[in-house]
PyMOL Python script that loads the backbone (N, CA, C, O; Angstrom):
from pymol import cmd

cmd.read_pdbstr("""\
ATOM      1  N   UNK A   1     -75.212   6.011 -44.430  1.00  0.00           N
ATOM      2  CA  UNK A   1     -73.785   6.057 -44.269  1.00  0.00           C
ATOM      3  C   UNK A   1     -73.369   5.223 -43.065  1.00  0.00           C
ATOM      4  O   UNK A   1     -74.082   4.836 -42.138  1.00  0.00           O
ATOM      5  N   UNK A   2     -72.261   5.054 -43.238  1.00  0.00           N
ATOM      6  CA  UNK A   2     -71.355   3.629 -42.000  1.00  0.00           C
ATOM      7  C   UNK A   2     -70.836   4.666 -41.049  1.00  0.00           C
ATOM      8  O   UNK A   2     -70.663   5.853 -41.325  1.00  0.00           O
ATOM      9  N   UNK A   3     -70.550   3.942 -39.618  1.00  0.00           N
ATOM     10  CA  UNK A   3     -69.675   4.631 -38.890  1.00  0.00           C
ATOM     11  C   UNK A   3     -68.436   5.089 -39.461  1.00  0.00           C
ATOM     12  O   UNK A   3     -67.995   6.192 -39.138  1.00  0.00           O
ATOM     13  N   UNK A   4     -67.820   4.331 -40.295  1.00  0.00           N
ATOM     14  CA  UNK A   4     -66.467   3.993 -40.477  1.00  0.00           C
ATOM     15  C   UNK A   4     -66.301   5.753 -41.668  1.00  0.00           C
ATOM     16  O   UNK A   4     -65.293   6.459 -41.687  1.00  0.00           O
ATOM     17  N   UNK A   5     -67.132   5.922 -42.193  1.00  0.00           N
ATOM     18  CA  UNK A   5     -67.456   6.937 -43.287  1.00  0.00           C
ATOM     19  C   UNK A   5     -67.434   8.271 -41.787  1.00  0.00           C
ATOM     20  O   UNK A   5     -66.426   8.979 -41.788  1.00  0.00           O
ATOM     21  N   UNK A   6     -68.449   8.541 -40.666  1.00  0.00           N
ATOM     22  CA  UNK A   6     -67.937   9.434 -39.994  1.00  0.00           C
ATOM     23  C   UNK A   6     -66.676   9.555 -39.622  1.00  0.00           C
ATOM     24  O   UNK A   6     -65.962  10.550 -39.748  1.00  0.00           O
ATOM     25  N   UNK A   7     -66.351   8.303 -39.062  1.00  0.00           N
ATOM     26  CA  UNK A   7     -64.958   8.288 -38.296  1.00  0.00           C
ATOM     27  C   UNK A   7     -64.089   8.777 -39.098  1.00  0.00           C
ATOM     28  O   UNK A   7     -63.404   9.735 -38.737  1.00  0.00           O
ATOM     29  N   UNK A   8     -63.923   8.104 -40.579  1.00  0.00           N
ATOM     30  CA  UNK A   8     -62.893   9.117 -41.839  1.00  0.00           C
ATOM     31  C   UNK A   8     -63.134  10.587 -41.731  1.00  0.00           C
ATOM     32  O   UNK A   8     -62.234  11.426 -41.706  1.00  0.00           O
ATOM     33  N   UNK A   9     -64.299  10.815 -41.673  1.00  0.00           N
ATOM     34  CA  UNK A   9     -64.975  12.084 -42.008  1.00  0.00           C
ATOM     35  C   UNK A   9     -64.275  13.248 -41.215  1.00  0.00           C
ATOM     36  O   UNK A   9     -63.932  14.356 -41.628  1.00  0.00           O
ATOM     37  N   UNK A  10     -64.129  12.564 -39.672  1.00  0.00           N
ATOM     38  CA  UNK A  10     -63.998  13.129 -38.675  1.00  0.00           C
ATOM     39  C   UNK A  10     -62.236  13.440 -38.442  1.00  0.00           C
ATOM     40  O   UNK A  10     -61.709  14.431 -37.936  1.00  0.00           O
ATOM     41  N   UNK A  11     -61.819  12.637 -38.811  1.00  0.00           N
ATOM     42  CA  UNK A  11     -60.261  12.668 -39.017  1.00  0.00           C
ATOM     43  C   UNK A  11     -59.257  13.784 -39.753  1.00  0.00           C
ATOM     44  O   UNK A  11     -58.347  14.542 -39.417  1.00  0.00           O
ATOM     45  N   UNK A  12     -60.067  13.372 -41.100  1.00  0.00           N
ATOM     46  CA  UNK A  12     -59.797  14.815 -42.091  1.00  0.00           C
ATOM     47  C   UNK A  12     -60.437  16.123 -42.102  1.00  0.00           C
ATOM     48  O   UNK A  12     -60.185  17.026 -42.900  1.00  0.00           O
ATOM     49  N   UNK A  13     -61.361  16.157 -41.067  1.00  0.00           N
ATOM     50  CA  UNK A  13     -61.990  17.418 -41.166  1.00  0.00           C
ATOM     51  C   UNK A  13     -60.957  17.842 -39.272  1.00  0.00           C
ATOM     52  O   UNK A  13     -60.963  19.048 -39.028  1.00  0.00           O
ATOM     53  N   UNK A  14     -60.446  17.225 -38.512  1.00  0.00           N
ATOM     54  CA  UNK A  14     -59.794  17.642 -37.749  1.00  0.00           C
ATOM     55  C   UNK A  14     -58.250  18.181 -38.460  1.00  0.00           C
ATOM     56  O   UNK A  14     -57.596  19.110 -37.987  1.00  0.00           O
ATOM     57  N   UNK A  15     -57.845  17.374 -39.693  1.00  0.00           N
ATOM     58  CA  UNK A  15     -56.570  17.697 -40.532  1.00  0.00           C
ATOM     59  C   UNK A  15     -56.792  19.486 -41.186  1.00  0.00           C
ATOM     60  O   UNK A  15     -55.952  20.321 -41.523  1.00  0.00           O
ATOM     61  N   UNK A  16     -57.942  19.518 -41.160  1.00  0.00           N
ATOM     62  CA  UNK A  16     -58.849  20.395 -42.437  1.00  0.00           C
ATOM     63  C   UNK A  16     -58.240  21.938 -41.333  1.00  0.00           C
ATOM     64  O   UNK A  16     -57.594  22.943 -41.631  1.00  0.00           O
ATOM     65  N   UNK A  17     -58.813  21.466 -40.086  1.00  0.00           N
ATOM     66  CA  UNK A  17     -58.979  22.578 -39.195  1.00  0.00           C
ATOM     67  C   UNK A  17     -57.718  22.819 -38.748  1.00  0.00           C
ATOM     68  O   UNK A  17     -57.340  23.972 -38.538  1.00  0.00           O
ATOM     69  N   UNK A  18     -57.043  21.899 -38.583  1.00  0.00           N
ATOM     70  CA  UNK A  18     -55.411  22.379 -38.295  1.00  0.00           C
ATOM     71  C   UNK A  18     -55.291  23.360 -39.572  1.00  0.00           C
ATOM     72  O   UNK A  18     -55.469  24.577 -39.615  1.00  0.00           O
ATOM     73  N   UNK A  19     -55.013  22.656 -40.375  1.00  0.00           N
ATOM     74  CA  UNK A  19     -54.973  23.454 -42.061  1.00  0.00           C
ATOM     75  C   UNK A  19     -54.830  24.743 -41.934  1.00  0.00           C
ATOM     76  O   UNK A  19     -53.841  25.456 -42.110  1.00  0.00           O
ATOM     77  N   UNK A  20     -56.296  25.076 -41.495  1.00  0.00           N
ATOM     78  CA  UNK A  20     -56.884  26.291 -42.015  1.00  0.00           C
ATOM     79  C   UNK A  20     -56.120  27.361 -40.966  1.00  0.00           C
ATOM     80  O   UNK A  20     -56.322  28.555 -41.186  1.00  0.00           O
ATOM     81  N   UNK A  21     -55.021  26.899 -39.535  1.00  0.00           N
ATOM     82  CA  UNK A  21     -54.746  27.988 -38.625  1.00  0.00           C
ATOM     83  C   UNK A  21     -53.666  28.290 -39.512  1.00  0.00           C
ATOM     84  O   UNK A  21     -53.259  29.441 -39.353  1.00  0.00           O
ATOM     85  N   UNK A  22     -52.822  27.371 -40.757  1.00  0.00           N
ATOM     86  CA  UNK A  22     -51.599  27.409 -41.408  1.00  0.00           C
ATOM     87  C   UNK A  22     -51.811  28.248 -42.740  1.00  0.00           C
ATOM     88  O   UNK A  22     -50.858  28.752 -43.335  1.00  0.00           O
ATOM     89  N   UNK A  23     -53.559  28.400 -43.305  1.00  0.00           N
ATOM     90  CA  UNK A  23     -53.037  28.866 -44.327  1.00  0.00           C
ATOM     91  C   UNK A  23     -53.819  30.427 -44.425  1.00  0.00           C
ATOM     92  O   UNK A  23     -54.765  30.848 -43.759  1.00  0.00           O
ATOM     93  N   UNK A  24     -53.134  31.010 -45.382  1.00  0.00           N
ATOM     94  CA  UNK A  24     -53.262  32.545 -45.287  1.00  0.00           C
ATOM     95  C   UNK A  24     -54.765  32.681 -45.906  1.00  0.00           C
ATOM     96  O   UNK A  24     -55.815  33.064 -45.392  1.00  0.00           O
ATOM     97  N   UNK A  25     -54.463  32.238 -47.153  1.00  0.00           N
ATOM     98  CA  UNK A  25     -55.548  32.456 -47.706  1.00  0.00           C
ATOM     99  C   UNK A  25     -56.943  31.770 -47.746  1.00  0.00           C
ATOM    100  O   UNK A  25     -56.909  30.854 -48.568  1.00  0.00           O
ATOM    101  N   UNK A  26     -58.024  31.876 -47.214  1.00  0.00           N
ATOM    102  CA  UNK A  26     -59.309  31.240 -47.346  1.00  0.00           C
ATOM    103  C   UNK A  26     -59.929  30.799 -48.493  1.00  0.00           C
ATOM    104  O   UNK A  26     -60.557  29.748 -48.369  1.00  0.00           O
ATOM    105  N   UNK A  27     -59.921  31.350 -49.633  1.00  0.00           N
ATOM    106  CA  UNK A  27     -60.072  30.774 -50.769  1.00  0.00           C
ATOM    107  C   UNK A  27     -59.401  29.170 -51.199  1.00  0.00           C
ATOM    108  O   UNK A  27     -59.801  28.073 -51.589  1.00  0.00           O
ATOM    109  N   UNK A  28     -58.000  29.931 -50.804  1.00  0.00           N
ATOM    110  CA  UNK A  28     -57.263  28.319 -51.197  1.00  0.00           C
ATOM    111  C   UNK A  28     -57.530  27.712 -50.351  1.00  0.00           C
ATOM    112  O   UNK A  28     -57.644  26.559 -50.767  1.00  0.00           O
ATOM    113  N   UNK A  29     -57.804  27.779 -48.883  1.00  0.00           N
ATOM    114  CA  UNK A  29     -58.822  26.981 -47.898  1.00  0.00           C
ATOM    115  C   UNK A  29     -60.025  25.870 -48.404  1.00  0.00           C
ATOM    116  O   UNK A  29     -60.236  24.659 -48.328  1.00  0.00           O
ATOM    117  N   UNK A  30     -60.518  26.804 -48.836  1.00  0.00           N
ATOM    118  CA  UNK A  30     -62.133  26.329 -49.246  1.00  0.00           C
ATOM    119  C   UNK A  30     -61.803  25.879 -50.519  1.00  0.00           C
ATOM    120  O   UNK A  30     -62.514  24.920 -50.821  1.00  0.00           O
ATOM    121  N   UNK A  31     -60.897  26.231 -51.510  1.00  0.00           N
ATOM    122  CA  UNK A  31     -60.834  25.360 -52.520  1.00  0.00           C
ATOM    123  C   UNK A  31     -60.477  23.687 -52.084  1.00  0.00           C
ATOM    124  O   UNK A  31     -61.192  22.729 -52.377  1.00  0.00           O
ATOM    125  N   UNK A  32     -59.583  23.649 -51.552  1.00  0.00           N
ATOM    126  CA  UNK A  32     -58.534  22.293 -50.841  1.00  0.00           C
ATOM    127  C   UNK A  32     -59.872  21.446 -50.436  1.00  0.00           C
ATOM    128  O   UNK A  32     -60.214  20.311 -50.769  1.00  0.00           O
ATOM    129  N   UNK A  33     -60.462  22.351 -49.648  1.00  0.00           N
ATOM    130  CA  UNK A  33     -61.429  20.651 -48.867  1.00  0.00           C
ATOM    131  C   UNK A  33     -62.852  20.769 -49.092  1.00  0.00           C
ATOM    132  O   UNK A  33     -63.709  20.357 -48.311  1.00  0.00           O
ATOM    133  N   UNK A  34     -63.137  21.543 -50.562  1.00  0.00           N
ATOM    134  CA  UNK A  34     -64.532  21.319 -51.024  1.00  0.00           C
ATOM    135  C   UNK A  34     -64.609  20.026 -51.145  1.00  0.00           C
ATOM    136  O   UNK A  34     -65.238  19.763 -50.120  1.00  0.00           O
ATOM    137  N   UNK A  35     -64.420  19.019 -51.665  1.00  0.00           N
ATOM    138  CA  UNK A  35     -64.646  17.441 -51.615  1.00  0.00           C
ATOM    139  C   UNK A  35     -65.060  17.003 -50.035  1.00  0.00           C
ATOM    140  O   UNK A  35     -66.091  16.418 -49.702  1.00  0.00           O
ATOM    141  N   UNK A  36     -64.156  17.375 -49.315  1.00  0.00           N
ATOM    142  CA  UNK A  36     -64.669  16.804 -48.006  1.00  0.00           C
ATOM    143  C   UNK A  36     -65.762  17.588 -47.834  1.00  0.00           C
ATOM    144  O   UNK A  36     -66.631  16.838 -48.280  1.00  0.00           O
ATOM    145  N   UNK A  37     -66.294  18.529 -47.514  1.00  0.00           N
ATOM    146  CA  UNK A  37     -67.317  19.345 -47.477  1.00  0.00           C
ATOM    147  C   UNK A  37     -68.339  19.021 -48.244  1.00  0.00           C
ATOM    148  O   UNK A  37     -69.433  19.159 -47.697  1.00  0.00           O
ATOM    149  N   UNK A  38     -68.349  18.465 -49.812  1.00  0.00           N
ATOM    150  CA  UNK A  38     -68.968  17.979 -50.219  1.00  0.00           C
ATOM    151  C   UNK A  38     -70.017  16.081 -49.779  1.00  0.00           C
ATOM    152  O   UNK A  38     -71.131  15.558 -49.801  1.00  0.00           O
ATOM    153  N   UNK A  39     -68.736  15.855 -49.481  1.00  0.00           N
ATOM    154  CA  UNK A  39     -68.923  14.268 -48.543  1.00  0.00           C
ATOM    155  C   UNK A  39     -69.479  14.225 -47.309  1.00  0.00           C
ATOM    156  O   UNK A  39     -69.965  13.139 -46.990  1.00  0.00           O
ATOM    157  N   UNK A  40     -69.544  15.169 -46.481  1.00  0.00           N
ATOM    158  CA  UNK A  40     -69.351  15.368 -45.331  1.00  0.00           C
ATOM    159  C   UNK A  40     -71.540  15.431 -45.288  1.00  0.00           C
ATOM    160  O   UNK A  40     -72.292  14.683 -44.662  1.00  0.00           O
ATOM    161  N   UNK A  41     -71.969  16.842 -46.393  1.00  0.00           N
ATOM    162  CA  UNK A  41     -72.610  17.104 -46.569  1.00  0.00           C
ATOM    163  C   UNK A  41     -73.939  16.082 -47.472  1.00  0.00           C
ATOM    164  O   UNK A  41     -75.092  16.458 -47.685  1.00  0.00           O
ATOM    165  N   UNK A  42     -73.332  14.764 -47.866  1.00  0.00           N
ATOM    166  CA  UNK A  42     -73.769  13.617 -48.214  1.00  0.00           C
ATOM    167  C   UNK A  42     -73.825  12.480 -46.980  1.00  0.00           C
ATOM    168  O   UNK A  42     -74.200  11.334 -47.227  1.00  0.00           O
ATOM    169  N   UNK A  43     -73.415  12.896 -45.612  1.00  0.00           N
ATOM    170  CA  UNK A  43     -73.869  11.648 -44.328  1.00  0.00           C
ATOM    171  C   UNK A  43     -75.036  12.043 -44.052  1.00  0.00           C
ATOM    172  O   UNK A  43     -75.718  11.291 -43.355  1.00  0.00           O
ATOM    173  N   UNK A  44     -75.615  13.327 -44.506  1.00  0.00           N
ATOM    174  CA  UNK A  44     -76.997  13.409 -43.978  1.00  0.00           C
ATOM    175  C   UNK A  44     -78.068  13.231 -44.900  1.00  0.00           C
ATOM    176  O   UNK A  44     -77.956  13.708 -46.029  1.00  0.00           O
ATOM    177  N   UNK A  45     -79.060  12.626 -44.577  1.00  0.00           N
ATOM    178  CA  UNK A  45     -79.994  12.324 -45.491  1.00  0.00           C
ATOM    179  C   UNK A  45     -81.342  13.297 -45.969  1.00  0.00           C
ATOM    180  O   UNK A  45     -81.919  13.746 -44.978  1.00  0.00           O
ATOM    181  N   UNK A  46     -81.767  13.583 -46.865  1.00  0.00           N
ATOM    182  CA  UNK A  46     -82.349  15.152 -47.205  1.00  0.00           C
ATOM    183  C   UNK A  46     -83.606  15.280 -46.082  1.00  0.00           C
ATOM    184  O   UNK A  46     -84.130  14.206 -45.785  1.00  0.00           O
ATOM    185  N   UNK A  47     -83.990  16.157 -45.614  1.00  0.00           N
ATOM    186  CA  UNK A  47     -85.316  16.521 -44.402  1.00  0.00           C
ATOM    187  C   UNK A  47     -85.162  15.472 -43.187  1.00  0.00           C
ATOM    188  O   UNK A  47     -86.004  15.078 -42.380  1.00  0.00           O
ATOM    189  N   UNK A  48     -83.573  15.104 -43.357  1.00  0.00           N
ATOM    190  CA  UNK A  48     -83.000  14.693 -41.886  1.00  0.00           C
ATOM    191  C   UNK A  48     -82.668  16.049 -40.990  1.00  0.00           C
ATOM    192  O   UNK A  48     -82.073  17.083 -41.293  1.00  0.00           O
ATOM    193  N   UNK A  49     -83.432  15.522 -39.501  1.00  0.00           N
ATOM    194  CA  UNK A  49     -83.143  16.864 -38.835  1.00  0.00           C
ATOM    195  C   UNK A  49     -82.502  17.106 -37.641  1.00  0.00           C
ATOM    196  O   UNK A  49     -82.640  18.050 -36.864  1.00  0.00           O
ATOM    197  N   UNK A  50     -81.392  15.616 -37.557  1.00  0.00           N
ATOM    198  CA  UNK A  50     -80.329  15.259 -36.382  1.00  0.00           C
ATOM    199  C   UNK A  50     -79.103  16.131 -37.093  1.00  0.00           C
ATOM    200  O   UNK A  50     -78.923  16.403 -38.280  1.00  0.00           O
ATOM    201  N   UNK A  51     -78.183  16.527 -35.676  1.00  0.00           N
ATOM    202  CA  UNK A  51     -77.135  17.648 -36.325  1.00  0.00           C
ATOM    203  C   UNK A  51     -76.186  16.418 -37.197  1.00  0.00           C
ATOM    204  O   UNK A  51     -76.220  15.223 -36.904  1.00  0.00           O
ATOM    205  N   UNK A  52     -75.315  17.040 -38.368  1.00  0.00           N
ATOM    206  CA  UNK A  52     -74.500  16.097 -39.260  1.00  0.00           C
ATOM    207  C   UNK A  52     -73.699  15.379 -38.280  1.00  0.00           C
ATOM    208  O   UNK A  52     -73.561  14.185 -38.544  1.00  0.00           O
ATOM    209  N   UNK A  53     -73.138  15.793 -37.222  1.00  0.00           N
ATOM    210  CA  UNK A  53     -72.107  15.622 -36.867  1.00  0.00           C
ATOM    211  C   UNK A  53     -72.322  13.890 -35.413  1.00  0.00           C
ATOM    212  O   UNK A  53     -71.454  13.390 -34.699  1.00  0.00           O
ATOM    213  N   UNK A  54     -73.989  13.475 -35.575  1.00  0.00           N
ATOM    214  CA  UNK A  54     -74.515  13.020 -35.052  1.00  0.00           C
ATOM    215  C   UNK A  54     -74.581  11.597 -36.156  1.00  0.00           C
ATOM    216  O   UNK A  54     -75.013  11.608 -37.309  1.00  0.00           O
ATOM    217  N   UNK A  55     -74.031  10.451 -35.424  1.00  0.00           N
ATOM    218  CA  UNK A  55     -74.193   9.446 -35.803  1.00  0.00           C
ATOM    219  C   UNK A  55     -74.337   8.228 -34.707  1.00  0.00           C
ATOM    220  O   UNK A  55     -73.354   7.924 -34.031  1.00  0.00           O
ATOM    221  N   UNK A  56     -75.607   7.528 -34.546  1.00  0.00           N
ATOM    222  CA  UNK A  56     -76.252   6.639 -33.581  1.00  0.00           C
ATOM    223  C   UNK A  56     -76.157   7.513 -32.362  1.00  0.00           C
ATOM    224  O   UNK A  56     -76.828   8.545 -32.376  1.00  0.00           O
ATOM    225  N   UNK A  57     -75.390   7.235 -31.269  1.00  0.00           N
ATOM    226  CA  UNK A  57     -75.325   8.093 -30.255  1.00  0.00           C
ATOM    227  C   UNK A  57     -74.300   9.051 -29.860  1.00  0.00           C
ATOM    228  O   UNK A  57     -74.291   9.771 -28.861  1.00  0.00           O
ATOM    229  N   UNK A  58     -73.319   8.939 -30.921  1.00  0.00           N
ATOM    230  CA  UNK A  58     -71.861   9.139 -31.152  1.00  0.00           C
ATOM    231  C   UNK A  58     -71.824  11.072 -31.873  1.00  0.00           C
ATOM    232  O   UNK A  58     -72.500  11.358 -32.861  1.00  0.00           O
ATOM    233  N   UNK A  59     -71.032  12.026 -31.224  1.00  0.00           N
ATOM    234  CA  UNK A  59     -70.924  12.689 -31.761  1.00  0.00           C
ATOM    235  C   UNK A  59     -69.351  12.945 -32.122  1.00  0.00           C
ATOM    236  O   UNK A  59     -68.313  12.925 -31.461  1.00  0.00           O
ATOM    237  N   UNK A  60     -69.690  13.205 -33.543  1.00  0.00           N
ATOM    238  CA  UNK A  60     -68.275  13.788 -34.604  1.00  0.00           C
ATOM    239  C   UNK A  60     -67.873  14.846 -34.170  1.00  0.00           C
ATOM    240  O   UNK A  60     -67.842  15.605 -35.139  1.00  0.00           O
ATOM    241  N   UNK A  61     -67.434  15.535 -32.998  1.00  0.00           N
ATOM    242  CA  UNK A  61     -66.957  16.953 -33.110  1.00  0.00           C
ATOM    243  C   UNK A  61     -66.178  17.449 -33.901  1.00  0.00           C
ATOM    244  O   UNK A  61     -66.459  18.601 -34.229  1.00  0.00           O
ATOM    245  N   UNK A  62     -65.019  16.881 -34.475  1.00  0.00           N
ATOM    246  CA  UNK A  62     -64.334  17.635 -35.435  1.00  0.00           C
ATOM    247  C   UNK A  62     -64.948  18.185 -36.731  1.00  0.00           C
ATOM    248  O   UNK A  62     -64.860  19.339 -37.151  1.00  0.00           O
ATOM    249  N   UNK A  63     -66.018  16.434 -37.663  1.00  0.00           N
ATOM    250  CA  UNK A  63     -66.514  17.136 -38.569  1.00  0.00           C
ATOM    251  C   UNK A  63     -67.799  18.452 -38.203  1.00  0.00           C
ATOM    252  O   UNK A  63     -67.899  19.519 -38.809  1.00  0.00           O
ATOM    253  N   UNK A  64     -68.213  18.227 -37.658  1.00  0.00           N
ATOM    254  CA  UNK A  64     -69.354  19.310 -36.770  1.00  0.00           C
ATOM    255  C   UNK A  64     -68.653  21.042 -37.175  1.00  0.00           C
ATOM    256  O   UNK A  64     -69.133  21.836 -37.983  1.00  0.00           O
ATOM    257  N   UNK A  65     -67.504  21.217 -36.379  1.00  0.00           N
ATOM    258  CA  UNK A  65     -66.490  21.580 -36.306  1.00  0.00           C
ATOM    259  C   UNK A  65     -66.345  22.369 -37.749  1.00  0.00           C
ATOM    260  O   UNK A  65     -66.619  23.505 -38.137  1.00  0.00           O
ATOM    261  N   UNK A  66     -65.870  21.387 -38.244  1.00  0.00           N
ATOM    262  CA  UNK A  66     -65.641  21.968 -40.082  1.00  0.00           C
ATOM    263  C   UNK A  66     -66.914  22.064 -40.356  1.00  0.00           C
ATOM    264  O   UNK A  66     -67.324  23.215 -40.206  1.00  0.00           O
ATOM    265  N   UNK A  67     -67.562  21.446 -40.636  1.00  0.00           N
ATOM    266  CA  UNK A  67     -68.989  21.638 -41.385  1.00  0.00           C
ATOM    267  C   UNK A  67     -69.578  23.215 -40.602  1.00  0.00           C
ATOM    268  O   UNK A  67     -70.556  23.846 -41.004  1.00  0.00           O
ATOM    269  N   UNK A  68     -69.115  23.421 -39.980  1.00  0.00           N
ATOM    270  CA  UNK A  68     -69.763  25.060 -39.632  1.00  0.00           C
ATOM    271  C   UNK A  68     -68.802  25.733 -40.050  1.00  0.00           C
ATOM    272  O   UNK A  68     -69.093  26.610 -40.864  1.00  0.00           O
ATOM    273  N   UNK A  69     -67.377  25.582 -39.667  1.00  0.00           N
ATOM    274  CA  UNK A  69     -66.545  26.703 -40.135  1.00  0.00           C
ATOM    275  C   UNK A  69     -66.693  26.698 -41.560  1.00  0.00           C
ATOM    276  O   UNK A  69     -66.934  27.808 -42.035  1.00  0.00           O
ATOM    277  N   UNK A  70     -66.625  25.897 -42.238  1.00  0.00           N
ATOM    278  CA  UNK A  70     -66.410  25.865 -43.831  1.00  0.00           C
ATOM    279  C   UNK A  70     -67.883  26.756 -44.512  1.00  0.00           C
ATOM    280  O   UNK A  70     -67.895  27.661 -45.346  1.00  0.00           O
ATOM    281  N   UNK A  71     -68.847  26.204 -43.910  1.00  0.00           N
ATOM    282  CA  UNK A  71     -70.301  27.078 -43.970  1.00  0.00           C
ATOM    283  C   UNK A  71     -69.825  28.823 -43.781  1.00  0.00           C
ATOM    284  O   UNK A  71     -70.042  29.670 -44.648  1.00  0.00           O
ATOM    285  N   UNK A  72     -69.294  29.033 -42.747  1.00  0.00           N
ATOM    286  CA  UNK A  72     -69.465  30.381 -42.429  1.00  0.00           C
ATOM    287  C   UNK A  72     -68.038  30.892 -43.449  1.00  0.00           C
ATOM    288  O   UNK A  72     -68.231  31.996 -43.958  1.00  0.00           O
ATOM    289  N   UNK A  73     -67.251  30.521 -43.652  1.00  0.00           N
ATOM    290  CA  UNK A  73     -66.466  31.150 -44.482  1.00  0.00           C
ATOM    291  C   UNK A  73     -66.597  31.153 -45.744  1.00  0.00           C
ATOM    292  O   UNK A  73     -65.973  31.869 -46.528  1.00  0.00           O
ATOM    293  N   UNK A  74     -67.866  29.911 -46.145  1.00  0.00           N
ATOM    294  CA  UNK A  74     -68.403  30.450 -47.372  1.00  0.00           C
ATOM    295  C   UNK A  74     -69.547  31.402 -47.858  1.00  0.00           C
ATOM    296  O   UNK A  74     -69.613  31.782 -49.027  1.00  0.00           O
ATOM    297  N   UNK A  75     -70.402  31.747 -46.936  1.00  0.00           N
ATOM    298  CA  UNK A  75     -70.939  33.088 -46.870  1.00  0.00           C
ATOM    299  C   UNK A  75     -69.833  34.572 -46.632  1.00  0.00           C
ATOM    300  O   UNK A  75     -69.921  35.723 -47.062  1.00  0.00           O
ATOM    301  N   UNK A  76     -69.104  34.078 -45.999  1.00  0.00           N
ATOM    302  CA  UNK A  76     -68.261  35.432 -45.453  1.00  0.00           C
ATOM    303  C   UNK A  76     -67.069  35.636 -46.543  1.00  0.00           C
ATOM    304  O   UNK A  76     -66.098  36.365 -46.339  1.00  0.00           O
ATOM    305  N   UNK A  77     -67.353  34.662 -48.083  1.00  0.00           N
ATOM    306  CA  UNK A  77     -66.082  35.155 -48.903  1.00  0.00           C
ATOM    307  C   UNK A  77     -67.477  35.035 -49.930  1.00  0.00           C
ATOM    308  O   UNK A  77     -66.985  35.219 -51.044  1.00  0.00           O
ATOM    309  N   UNK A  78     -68.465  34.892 -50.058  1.00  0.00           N
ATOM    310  CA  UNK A  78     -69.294  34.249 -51.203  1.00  0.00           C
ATOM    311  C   UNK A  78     -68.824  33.696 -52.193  1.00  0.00           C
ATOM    312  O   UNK A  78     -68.838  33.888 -53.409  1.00  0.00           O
ATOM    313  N   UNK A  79     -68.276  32.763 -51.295  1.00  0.00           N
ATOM    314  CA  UNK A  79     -67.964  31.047 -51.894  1.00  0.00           C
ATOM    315  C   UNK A  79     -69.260  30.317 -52.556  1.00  0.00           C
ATOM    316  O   UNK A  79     -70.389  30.586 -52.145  1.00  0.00           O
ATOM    317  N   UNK A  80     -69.046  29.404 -53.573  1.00  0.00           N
ATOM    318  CA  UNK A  80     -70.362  28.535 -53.676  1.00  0.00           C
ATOM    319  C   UNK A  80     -68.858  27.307 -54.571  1.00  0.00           C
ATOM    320  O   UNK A  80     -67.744  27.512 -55.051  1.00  0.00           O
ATOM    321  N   UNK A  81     -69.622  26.277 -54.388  1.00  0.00           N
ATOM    322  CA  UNK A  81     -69.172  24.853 -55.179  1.00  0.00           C
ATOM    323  C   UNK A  81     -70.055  24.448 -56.212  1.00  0.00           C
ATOM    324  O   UNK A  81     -71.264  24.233 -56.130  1.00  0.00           O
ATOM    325  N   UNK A  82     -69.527  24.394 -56.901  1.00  0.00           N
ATOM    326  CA  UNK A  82     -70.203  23.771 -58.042  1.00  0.00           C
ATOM    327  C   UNK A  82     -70.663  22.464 -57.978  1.00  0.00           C
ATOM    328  O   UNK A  82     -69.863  21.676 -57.474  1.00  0.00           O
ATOM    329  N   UNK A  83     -71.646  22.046 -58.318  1.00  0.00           N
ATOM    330  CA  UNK A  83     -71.874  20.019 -58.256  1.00  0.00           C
ATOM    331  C   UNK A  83     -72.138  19.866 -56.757  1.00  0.00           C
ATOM    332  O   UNK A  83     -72.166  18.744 -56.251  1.00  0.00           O
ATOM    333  N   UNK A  84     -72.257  20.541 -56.321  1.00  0.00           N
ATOM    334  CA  UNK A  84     -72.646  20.354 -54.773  1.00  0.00           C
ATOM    335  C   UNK A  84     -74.018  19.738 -54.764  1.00  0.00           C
ATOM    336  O   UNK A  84     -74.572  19.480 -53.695  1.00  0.00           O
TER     337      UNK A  84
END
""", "prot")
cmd.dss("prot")
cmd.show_as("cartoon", "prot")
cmd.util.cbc("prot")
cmd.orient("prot")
């Protein structure tokens, strides 16, 4: 994956997290930005073992950020995505 793919990454998953202080429901949460979550979860490469949010020396905090919250609120509603 390109910088330019974190840097997007990182943008909408900071949009994602505003989002989520606006909306009530978590379901419709996690429905809305399974795609990004899905994408997000495609910058890392399989039995890669640098955190996602880690690209060259550069860290993504926002996607970092989402990529855990979205994790933990899908155990904590037993969420799963399909095609993931």
């Amino acid at each position: 994956m390109t910088k330019a793919d974190y840097e997007c990454s990182d943008k909408l998953s900071e949009q994602a997290l505003s989002d989520i202080e606006l909306d009530v429901d978590p379901i419709r949460w996690l429905d809305k930005y399974a795609k990004l979550y899905q994408n997000i979860c495609k910058l890392q490469e399989p039995g890669d073992t640098k955190p996602i949010m880690l690209f060259g020396i550069k860290f993504y905090l926002q996607l970092g950020s989402f990529h855990g919250t979205y994790q933990k609120l899908m155990i904590l509603h037993q969420y799963t995505i399909k095609d993931l």
